[in-house]
C-alpha positions, 0 to 999 in steps of 0.5 A: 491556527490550522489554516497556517497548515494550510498556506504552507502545504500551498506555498510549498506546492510546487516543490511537492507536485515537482517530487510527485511528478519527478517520481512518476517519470522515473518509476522503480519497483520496491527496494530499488526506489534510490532516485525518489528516496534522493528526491525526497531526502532531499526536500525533506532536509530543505524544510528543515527536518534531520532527515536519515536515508538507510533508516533501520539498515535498509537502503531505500527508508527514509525516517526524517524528523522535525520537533521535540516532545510529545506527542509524536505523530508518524506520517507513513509514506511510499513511493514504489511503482508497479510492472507492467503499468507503464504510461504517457501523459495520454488518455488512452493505452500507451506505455512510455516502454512496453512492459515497463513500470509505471506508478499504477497505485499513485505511489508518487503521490503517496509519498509527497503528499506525506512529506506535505502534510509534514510541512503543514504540522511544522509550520503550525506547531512552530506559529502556536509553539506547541510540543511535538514531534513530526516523523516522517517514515519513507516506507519501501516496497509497499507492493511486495507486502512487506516493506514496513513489516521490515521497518517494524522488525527493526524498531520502526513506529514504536516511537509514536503516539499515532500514525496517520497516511493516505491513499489515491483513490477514486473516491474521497471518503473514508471508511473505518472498516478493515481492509484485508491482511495477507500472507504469501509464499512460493510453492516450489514442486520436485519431480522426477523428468522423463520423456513424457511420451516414450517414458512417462511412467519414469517420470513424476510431474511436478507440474502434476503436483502444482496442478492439484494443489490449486485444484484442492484449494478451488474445492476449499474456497467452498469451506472458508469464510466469505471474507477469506480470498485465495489467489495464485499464478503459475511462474514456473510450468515446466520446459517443454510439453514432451518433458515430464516436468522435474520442477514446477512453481506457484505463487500465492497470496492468501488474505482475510479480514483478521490476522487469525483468519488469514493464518488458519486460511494459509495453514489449510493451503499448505495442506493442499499443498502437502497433499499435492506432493503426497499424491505425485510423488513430488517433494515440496517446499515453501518459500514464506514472502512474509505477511500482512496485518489487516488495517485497524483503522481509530474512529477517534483519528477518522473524527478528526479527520472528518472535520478537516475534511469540512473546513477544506475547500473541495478541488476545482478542476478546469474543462480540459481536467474532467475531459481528460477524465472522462476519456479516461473513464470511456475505456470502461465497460461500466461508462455511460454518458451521465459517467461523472468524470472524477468522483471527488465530492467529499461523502459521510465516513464508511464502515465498508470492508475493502478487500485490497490490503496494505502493509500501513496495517502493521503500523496501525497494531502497533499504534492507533492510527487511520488511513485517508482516502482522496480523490486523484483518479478518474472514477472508473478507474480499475486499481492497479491499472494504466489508468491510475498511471496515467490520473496520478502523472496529470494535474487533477492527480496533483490537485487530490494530493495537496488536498491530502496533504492538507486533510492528513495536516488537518486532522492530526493537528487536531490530535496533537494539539487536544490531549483528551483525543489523543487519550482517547484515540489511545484508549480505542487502540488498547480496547481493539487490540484486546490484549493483543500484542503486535507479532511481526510477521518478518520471521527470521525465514523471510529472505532479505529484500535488498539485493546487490 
């Protein structure tokens, strides 16, 4: 039965938290993740799946598949890192390289914890002999918003009857809200140079115009819905303050709880934008970074899930792991003595919303599917921080891994193997989608990622 699953994700758990551990130390950003898409392929063929690197023409996707039939279940994997976010294996700030990168959102876990969960359905469904397929989807470039909005342009996740992924957290409970979509761009200004003090009325400050379009959309946020978050920076501000600038940049990503609302929220930035232009002088342009649907998470999915989640013992952690969290937490203003360490007890299925977004959103307007969240995390850590580097390179990090791997193997068991599940879980998808129709977000202006 399922605990099949369960001794296999265990007797396979050294050469997970291997991959896991090999992807910290080497971090790439996306696009670029050539040794942990090597590592992976490669454990992936060793188990016995035919596995494809370069899936859908893009150099650093994997699709890996194991079975034959229906149903097919997609398991949605990462591994790129983020800048910045470099760390040792200690609990206080301390880069490997200044600057560098570093798996600062546990990316390294992500992905292995997938492929372990693949390992899981396989040994099950062959024991039972059950029907079935198990793909599993090497997804790039999760943090540049668009990586398996590029898989879906090419075909990707339309094979399968449900999707299933998960997340590092600090916490391990679920929610079956939604979390944000999103649409980026650059917003590039042209202007007019001049000496800024013996000309200045010769000039037409592009800075000027970056300026006042992110001033208009501080007075918009003040006419938006509450779930709507607008933020920016400045990448390009000119070359010296006694040059009018000829050429200013902002970056900006937009989100919201719906598709329909991050759109219309984008359209009125445009409009900031244009405005700015109008008002300087400027010309403008807008390089669109693609975008993200919000997640549709399935409450039939989230079910099964919930009671893999009772059947599988909850981590144990030794002295030196909750000290170590704890030295962690210590660095947060919100630590006081009674600060537990590591938040990893397992708590009722939530329908908050979570304002962070992911690309797996895609995915789920393309089948149903759900996102787990497990505890690898010290409990105060902040998101995208050295402290989610330096949890998800320790061994606690490893521990939450294998533990998803196993709620991830549970839960979709339990779908493939019980037919009115999974109609129902597809019933739900078509009821949520309202008619809809999933439209990617890549348009043919998006540039391609991948570069010599």
């Amino acid at each position: 039965m399922i605990n099949t699953a369960y001794r296999a994700i265990d007797e396979h758990a050294d050469e997970l938290e291997k991959l896991a551990l090999d992807i910290w130390d080497n971090p790439e950003m996306g696009w670029k993740e050539t040794k942990a898409v090597a590592w992976t392929a490669e454990v992936l063929k060793a188990n016995g799946f035919e596995t494809e690197v370069g899936a859908y023409g893009m150099p650093t996707a994997i699709r890996a598949v194991w079975g034959s039939g229906k149903p097919v279940v997609g398991l949605a994997a990462e591994y790129d890192c983020l800048p910045g976010l470099s760390q040792q294996h200690c609990s206080f700030h301390n880069p490997v390289v200044n600057g560098g990168d570093g798996h600062g959102c546990g990316h390294n876990l992500l992905g292995a914890g997938c492929l372990g969960a693949c390992i899981g359905l396989k040994a099950v469904l062959e024991e039972e002999k059950l029907p079935g397929t198990v793909i599993f989807y090497g997804c790039p470039a999760e943090e540049q918003l668009t990586g398996k909005g590029f898989m879906a342009k090419k075909g990707a996740f339309e094979e399968c009857d449900f999707t299933i992924t998960w997340h590092p957290s600090t916490v391990s409970h679920d929610t079956v809200g939604p979390h944000t979509g999103v649409e980026g761009a650059f917003f590039d200004f042209y202007g007019k140079t001049s000496h800024a003090a013996g000309a200045p009325h010769n000039g037409r400050s592009a800075l000027d115009a970056a300026q006042l379009m992110n001033l208009g959309v501080e007075f918009l946020r003040e006419h938006v819905t509450s779930d709507v978050r607008m933020h920016y920076i400045y990448t390009d501000g000119g070359l010296a303050p006694n040059i009018v600038p000829d050429h200013a940049q902002v970056k900006y990503f937009v989100r919201a709880l719906t598709r329909e609302a991050t759109i219309d929220a984008f359209e009125r930035v445009v409009k900031c934008a244009e405005g700015a232009a109008h008002m300087t002088e400027t010309t403008m342009k807008i390089t669109k970074l693609g975008g993200i649907y919000p997640t549709l998470q399935n409450h039939v999915i989230a079910q099964a899930v919930q009671e893999a989640r009772a059947e599988i013992p909850l981590n144990e952690y030794t002295e030196e792991e909750l000290k170590f969290a704890d030295e962690l937490n210590s660095h947060s203003s919100l630590y006081t003595p009674d600060t537990k360490p590591l938040n990893y007890e397992d708590q009722e299925l939530r329908s908050n919303n979570v304002y962070g977004s992911t690309d797996y959103g895609d995915v789920e307007h393309i089948c149903p599917g759900f996102q787990v969240n497990e505890c690898t995390t010290n409990s105060l850590a902040p998101g995208h921080s050295w402290m989610v580097t330096a949890s998800c390179g320790s061994t606690y990090g490893l521990k939450g891994m294998l533990r998803a791997a196993k709620i991830m193997a549970g839960g979709a068991y339990r779908i493939m193997a019980d037919p009115e599940r999974l109609e129902a879980a597809k019933k739900e998808f078509r009821e949520s989608m309202g008619g809809r129709v999933y439209q990617c977000p890549i348009g043919d202006d998006i540039e391609w990622p991948y570069k010599d």
